[in-house]
N, C-alpha and C positions, 0 to 999 in steps of 0.2 A: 404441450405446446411451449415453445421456449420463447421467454421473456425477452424484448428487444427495450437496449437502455443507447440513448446520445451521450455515447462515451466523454467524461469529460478528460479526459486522460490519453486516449487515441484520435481525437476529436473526429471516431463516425460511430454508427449507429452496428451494436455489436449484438451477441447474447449475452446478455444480465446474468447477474450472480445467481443461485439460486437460493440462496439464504444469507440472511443478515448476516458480513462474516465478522463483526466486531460489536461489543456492546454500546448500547447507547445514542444520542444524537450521530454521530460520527460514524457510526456501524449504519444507519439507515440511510446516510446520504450517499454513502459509498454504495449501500446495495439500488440506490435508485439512479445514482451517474455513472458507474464504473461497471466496464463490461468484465466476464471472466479473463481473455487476453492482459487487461492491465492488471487484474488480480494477480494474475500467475508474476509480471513484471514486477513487483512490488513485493513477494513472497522474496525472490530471487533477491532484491535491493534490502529487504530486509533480514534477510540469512548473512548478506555482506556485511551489514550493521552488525550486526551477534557477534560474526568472526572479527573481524580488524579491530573493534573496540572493546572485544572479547568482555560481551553483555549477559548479564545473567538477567534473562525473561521474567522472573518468578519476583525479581527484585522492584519494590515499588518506582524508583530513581530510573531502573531502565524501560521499566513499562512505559513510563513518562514520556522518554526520551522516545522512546518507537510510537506513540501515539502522536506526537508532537511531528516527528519525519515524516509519517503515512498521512498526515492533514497536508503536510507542504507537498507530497507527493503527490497527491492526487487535486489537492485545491491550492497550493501555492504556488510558488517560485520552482516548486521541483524537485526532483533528487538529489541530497546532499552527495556533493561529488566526495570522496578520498582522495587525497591527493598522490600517496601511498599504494593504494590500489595499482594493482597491475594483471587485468581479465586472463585469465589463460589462453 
């Protein structure tokens, strides 16, 4: 049976992640507000971060950075736009 979560991020009522997908407080709020559709949106915004400011993941400074986006992404103000950025 697939999990129904009140997106906070598409603000309606989606299917849920099916596992925590981040460690932590942060990881369980996201698997209890955010449906797979904004997951998939956020994967996509966060491939964009890697590329343009050409981030190395493994690095403690840009973990940081990408945990800090994906809170504002899904519980803040939003996706840090690029101004640079130009979507194909």
């Amino acid at each position: 049976m697939t999990r129904i979560v009140k997106c906070v991020y598409l603000d309606k009522d989606a299917p849920g992640l099916t596992r925590v997908p981040y460690p932590g407080d942060l990881g369980k709020r996201i698997y209890d507000n955010v449906c797979q559709e904004a997951w998939q949106e956020w994967l996509k915004h966060q491939t964009m971060l890697i590329n343009e400011y050409r981030l190395t993941p493994i690095e403690p400074k840009a973990r940081k950075y990408l945990e800090e986006e994906m809170e504002k992404f899904f519980f803040g103000d939003g996706p840090t736009q690029i101004a640079e950025f130009v979507p194909k």
